[in-house]
C-alpha positions in Angstrom: 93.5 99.8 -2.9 96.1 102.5 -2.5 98.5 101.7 0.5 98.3 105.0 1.5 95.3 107.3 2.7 94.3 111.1 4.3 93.3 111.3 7.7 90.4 113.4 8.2 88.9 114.0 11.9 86.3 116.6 10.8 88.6 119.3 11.6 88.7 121.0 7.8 90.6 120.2 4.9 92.7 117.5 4.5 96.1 118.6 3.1 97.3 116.6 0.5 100.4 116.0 1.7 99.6 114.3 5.1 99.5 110.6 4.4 99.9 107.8 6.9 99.4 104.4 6.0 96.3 102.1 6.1 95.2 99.8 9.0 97.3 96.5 8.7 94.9 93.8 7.6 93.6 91.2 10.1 93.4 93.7 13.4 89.6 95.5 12.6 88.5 94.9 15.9 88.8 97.9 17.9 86.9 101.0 19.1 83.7 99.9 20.1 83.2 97.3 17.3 83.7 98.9 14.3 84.2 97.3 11.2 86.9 98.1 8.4 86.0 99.1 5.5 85.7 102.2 2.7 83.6 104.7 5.2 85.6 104.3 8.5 88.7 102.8 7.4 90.7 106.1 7.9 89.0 106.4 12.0 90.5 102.8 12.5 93.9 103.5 11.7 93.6 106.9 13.6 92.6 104.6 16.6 95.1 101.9 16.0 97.8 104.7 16.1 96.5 105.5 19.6 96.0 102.2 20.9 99.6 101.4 19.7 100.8 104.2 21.5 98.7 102.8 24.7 100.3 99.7 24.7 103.5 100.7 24.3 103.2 102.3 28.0 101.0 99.5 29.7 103.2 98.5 32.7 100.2 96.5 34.2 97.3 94.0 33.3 94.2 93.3 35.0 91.8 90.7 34.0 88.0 89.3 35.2 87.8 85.6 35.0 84.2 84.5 33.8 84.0 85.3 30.2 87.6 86.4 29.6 89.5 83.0 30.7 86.2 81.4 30.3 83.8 81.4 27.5 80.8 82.5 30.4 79.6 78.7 30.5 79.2 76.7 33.4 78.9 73.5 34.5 77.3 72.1 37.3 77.5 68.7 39.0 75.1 66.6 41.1 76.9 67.7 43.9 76.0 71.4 42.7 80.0 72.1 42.1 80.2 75.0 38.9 83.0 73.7 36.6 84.9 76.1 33.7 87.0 75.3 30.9 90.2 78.0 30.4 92.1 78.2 27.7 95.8 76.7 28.0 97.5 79.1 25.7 95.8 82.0 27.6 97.6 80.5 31.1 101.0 80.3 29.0 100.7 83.6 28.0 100.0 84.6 31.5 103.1 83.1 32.9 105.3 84.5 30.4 103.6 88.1 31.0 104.7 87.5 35.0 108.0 85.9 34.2 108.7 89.2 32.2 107.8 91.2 35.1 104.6 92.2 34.5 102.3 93.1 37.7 99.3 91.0 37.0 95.8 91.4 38.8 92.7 89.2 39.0 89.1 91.0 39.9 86.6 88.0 40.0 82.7 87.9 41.9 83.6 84.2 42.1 84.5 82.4 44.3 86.0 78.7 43.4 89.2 78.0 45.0 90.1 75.3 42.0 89.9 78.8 40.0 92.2 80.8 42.8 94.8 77.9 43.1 95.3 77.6 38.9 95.9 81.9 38.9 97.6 81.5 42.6 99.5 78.6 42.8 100.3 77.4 38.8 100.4 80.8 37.0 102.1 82.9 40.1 99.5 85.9 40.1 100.2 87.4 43.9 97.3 90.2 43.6 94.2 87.7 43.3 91.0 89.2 44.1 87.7 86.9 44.7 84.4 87.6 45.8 84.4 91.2 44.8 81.2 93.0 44.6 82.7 96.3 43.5 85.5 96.2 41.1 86.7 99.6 41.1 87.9 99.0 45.1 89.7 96.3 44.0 91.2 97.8 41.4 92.4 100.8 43.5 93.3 98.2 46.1 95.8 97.0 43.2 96.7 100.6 42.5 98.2 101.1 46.0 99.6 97.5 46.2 102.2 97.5 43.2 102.8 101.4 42.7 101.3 100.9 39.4 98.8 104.0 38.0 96.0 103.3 36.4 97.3 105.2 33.4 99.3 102.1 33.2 97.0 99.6 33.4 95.8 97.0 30.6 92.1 96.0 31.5 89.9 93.1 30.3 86.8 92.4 31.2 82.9 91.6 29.3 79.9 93.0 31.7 78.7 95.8 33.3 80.6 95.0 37.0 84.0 95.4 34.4 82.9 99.2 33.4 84.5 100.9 36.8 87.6 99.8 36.2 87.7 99.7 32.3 86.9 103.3 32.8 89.7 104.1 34.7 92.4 102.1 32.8 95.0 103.2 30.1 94.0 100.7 28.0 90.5 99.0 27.9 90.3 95.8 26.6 87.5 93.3 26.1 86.5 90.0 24.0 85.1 89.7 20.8 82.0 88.3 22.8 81.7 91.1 25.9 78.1 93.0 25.8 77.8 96.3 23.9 78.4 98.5 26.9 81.4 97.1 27.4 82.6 97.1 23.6 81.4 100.9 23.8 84.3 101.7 26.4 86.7 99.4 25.0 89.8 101.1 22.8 90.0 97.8 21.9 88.1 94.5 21.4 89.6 91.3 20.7 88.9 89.6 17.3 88.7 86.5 19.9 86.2 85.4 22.2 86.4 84.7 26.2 88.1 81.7 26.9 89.1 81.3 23.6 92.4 82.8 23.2 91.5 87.1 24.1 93.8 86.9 27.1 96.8 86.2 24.9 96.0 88.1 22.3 96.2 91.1 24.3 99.1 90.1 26.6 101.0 89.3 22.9 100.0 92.5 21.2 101.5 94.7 24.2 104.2 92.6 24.8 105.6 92.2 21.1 105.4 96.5 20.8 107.8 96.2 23.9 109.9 93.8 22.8 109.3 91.5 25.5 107.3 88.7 24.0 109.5 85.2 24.7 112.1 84.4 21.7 112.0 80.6 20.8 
């Protein structure tokens, strides 16, 4: 395949002369789930140019916890405790995020304080939300706490409560797993699953384009 191809938004004819490069292999998943290949390959790269572009001015990142840490299973114990797995390299990711300086919000409808003190207490996240019914309040509550606009503001989440503030957000993120709704309004979906490694996929994407991804 040529390394080169015309971008052609429907707007007339394509001049000759305007060529941008093809989508880099191994990042098809974005824009509501499409899938590269001969018939839309030109509208991903279109929308990788402008998710690029995104990231490079994402100041912020706010994530849901079921089914973005965790992979939406739960387990529950005789004595009717709900236990979750979360991915370690997600949480490293995290802490690197903060240490760089990063505001970093958590919107969850649970409530588990095991799950409050790993975000609170081991990762350092100061604007943890819990029990929230209504995202989008939270989410403005976040707004008006760090100064940050939501123009500048990475969101991840997988179901419906998530669409509010995905809406809203510069940059709308979910898993590879989130429900089509969700994938609809996402600029961009995560070749990864929840609780399998989306977190810091995202967190590494934005944070390589602006140069602040840790050097070992």
């Amino acid at each position: 395949m040529e390394s080169q191809q015309q971008v052609n938004q429907g707007l007339g004819p394509v001049d000759p002369s305007t060529l941008v490069p093809i989508p880099p292999s191994g990042i098809p998943s974005v824009t509501g789930g499409l899938v590269v290949g001969e018939d839309n390959e030109l509208t991903v790269k279109f929308e990788l140019e402008h998710v690029f572009d995104t990231m490079k001015a994402v100041r912020a990142f706010v994530f849901d916890v079921d089914g973005v840490f965790t992979n939406n299973d739960l387990m529950v114990t005789e004595a009717g405790e709900y236990l979750r797995t979360m991915n370690v390299r997600d949480g490293q990711a995290l802490r690197w995020a903060v240490d760089a300086g990063y505001p970093i919000g958590i919107i969850t409808g649970g409530t588990s304080e095991g799950v409050k003190k790993r975000f609170t207490t081991h990762l350092g996240i100061a604007e943890y939300y819990s029990g929230v019914k209504d995202k989008s309040v939270a989410f403005q509550s976040f707004m008006q706490r760090t100064g940050i606009k939501s123009t500048e503001i990475c969101y991840m989440g997988d179901d419906l409560p998530d669409l509010p503030p995905l809406r809203k957000s510069a940059l709308a993120c979910c898993p590879a797993d989130a429900i089509p709704e969700i994938m609809a309004a996402c600029d961009y979906i995560s070749p990864l699953p929840g609780g399998a490694g989306c977190v810091r996929d995202v967190l590494e994407k934005v944070m390589k384009i602006q140069g602040k991804w840790p050097k070992y």
